[in-house]
N, C-alpha and C positions, 0 to 999 in steps of 0.2 A: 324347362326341363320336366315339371309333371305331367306336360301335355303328350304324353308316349301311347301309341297305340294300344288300346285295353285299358285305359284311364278309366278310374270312377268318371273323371271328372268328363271324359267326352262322353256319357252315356245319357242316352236321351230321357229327358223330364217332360213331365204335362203338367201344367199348372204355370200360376208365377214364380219362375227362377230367372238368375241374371248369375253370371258367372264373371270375376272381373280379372285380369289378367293384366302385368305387366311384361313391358315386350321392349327392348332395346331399339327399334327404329321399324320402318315400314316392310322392311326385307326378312325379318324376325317373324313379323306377323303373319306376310303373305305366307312363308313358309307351315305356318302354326293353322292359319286359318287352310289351306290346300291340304291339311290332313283329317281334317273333320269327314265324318260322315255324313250321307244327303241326308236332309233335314227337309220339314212343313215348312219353317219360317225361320229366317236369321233378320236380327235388327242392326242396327249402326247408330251408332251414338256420335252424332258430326259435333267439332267443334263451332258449328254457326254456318251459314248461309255463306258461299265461296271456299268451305273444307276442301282444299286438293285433295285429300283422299278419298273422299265419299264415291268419285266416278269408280276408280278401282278396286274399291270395295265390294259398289256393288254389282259392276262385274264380275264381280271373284263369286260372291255369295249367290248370285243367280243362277252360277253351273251348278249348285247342290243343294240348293231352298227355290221350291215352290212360290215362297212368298218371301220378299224382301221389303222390311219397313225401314226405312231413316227418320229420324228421331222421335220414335211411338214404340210400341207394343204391337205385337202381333196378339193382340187378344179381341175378343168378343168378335168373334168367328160368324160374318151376316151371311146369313143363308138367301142368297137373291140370283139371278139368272146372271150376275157378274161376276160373280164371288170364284176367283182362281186359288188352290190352294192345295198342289199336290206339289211336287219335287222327284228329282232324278230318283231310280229303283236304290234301296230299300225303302225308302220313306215311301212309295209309293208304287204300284206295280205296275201302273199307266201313266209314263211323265204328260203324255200331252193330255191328260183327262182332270179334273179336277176331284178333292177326296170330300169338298161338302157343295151346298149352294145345289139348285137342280138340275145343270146338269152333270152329276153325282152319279146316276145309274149307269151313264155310258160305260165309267169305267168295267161293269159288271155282264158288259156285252161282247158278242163277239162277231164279225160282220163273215156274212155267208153268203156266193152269188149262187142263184140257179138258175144254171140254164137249158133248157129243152125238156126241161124237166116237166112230166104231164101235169094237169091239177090235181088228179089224187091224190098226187105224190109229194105235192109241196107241203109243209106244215098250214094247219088251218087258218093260221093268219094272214098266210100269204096267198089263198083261194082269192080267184076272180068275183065270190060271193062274200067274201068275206063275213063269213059267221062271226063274228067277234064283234063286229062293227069297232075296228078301232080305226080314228081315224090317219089317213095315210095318202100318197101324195101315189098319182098313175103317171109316169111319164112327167114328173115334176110340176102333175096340177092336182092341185087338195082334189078329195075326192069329197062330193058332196054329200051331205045329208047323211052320215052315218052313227044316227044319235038312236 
Protein backbone atom coordinates (compact mmCIF):
# COMPACT_ATOMS: atom_id res chain seq x y z
CA UNK A 1 0.00 0.00 0.00
CA UNK A 2 2.87 2.77 0.10
CA UNK A 3 3.64 1.92 -3.28
CA UNK A 4 0.94 4.71 -4.69
CA UNK A 5 1.77 6.77 -7.57
CA UNK A 6 3.79 9.97 -6.28
CA UNK A 7 5.61 7.72 -3.71
CA UNK A 8 8.87 9.06 -2.17
CA UNK A 9 9.49 5.67 -2.39
CA UNK A 10 9.23 5.10 -6.45
CA UNK A 11 11.29 8.09 -7.04
CA UNK A 12 14.43 7.67 -8.83
CA UNK A 13 18.06 7.56 -6.86
CA UNK A 14 21.68 7.49 -8.27
CA UNK A 15 24.02 5.79 -6.26
CA UNK A 16 23.79 2.51 -3.98
CA UNK A 17 20.07 2.00 -2.95
CA UNK A 18 18.16 -1.18 -2.70
CA UNK A 19 14.50 -0.66 -1.66
CA UNK A 20 13.02 -3.90 0.13
CA UNK A 21 9.54 -4.70 -0.01
CA UNK A 22 7.21 -7.30 1.11
CA UNK A 23 4.33 -8.46 -1.20
CA UNK A 24 1.74 -11.29 -0.53
CA UNK A 25 2.52 -13.68 -3.63
CA UNK A 26 3.63 -13.27 -7.30
CA UNK A 27 0.21 -11.46 -8.47
CA UNK A 28 0.88 -8.61 -5.59
CA UNK A 29 4.23 -8.03 -7.13
CA UNK A 30 3.46 -8.06 -10.77
CA UNK A 31 0.96 -5.58 -10.06
CA UNK A 32 3.50 -3.37 -7.79
CA UNK A 33 6.27 -3.81 -10.10
CA UNK A 34 3.90 -2.68 -13.66
CA UNK A 35 3.50 0.60 -11.81
CA UNK A 36 6.92 1.72 -11.51
CA UNK A 37 8.42 4.22 -13.79
CA UNK A 38 11.06 3.41 -16.82
CA UNK A 39 14.16 3.14 -15.35
CA UNK A 40 18.44 2.70 -16.38
CA UNK A 41 18.50 -0.57 -14.52
CA UNK A 42 16.29 -2.95 -12.36
CA UNK A 43 18.00 -5.93 -10.57
CA UNK A 44 16.36 -9.39 -9.23
CA UNK A 45 17.46 -10.99 -6.38
CA UNK A 46 16.67 -14.96 -7.53
CA UNK A 47 16.19 -17.39 -5.06
CA UNK A 48 19.11 -19.82 -6.78
CA UNK A 49 19.70 -21.21 -10.19
CA UNK A 50 16.02 -22.90 -11.46
CA UNK A 51 13.99 -19.49 -9.55
CA UNK A 52 10.41 -19.97 -11.48
CA UNK A 53 10.20 -16.32 -11.24
CA UNK A 54 13.22 -14.94 -12.59
CA UNK A 55 11.86 -15.63 -16.50
CA UNK A 56 8.81 -13.38 -15.53
CA UNK A 57 10.42 -10.99 -13.95
CA UNK A 58 12.65 -10.32 -16.33
CA UNK A 59 10.37 -10.05 -18.84
CA UNK A 60 8.40 -7.59 -16.78
CA UNK A 61 11.48 -5.54 -15.94
CA UNK A 62 12.76 -5.34 -19.57
CA UNK A 63 9.63 -3.33 -20.94
CA UNK A 64 10.86 -0.44 -18.53
CA UNK A 65 14.75 -0.86 -17.68
CA UNK A 66 17.41 -0.54 -20.20
CA UNK A 67 19.29 -2.88 -18.23
CA UNK A 68 18.20 -5.80 -16.34
CA UNK A 69 20.82 -7.56 -13.91
CA UNK A 70 19.92 -11.07 -11.92
CA UNK A 71 21.77 -11.47 -8.96
CA UNK A 72 24.50 -8.38 -9.26
CA UNK A 73 24.25 -4.62 -9.22
CA UNK A 74 23.76 -2.52 -11.86
CA UNK A 75 26.78 -0.62 -11.02
CA UNK A 76 30.21 0.29 -12.29
CA UNK A 77 28.81 1.55 -15.67
CA UNK A 78 31.78 -0.05 -18.59
CA UNK A 79 32.00 2.37 -21.14
CA UNK A 80 33.01 -0.17 -24.28
CA UNK A 81 31.36 -0.56 -27.84
CA UNK A 82 28.91 -3.16 -25.93
CA UNK A 83 27.85 -1.47 -23.14
CA UNK A 84 23.59 -0.99 -23.55
CA UNK A 85 22.16 1.15 -20.99
CA UNK A 86 19.24 3.28 -21.94
CA UNK A 87 15.32 2.24 -21.11
CA UNK A 88 11.81 3.10 -22.41
CA UNK A 89 11.11 7.32 -22.52
CA UNK A 90 11.54 9.10 -19.57
CA UNK A 91 14.63 7.32 -18.50
CA UNK A 92 15.75 7.99 -21.73
CA UNK A 93 14.69 9.92 -24.91
CA UNK A 94 15.97 7.28 -27.37
CA UNK A 95 14.86 3.56 -26.22
CA UNK A 96 16.79 1.88 -29.06
CA UNK A 97 20.09 4.14 -28.31
CA UNK A 98 22.17 3.55 -25.50
CA UNK A 99 22.85 6.67 -22.61
CA UNK A 100 26.81 5.56 -21.96
CA UNK A 101 29.61 3.32 -23.68
CA UNK A 102 30.30 4.81 -27.49
CA UNK A 103 27.85 4.57 -29.15
CA UNK A 104 26.33 7.18 -26.69
CA UNK A 105 26.43 10.10 -29.42
CA UNK A 106 23.75 8.58 -31.57
CA UNK A 107 21.32 9.25 -29.20
CA UNK A 108 22.26 13.02 -29.92
CA UNK A 109 21.68 12.76 -33.71
CA UNK A 110 19.24 13.09 -35.98
CA UNK A 111 19.17 11.26 -39.59
CA UNK A 112 18.48 13.50 -42.69
CA UNK A 113 18.16 12.16 -46.46
CA UNK A 114 19.18 14.48 -49.31
CA UNK A 115 18.07 14.01 -52.25
CA UNK A 116 18.81 16.04 -55.59
CA UNK A 117 19.93 18.22 -53.56
CA UNK A 118 23.17 20.38 -55.47
CA UNK A 119 26.58 20.19 -53.67
CA UNK A 120 26.52 23.59 -52.56
CA UNK A 121 23.84 22.96 -50.89
CA UNK A 122 24.48 20.12 -48.91
CA UNK A 123 26.26 20.71 -45.43
CA UNK A 124 30.03 20.64 -45.89
CA UNK A 125 30.31 17.29 -44.64
CA UNK A 126 28.35 15.84 -46.77
CA UNK A 127 30.44 17.58 -50.14
CA UNK A 128 31.82 15.04 -52.77
CA UNK A 129 35.26 16.95 -51.42
CA UNK A 130 34.74 16.49 -48.25
CA UNK A 131 36.48 19.37 -46.52
CA UNK A 132 36.38 17.96 -43.12
CA UNK A 133 38.03 14.68 -44.05
CA UNK A 134 35.91 12.80 -41.87
CA UNK A 135 36.02 9.48 -42.51
CA UNK A 136 32.64 7.91 -44.27
CA UNK A 137 31.44 5.11 -46.28
CA UNK A 138 30.31 6.22 -50.64
CA UNK A 139 27.80 3.70 -51.52
CA UNK A 140 28.71 1.38 -48.45
CA UNK A 141 32.53 1.48 -49.21
CA UNK A 142 34.90 3.28 -46.64
CA UNK A 143 36.29 5.94 -48.51
CA UNK A 144 39.97 5.99 -48.56
CA UNK A 145 42.61 7.98 -47.19
CA UNK A 146 40.87 10.70 -45.55
CA UNK A 147 43.43 11.48 -42.83
Amino acid sequence: SAFTPGSRLLAECFGPVALLAEYDGPDELRSLLGGLQPSLAAAVASAGAGDPDVPWLVELLSGTAGRVVVDGWPTGVVTSWAQQHGGPWPATSRPEATSVGAAALDRFTRPVAFQGVPPAALPEALRDDNPWRLPRRIDGVPEEDVS
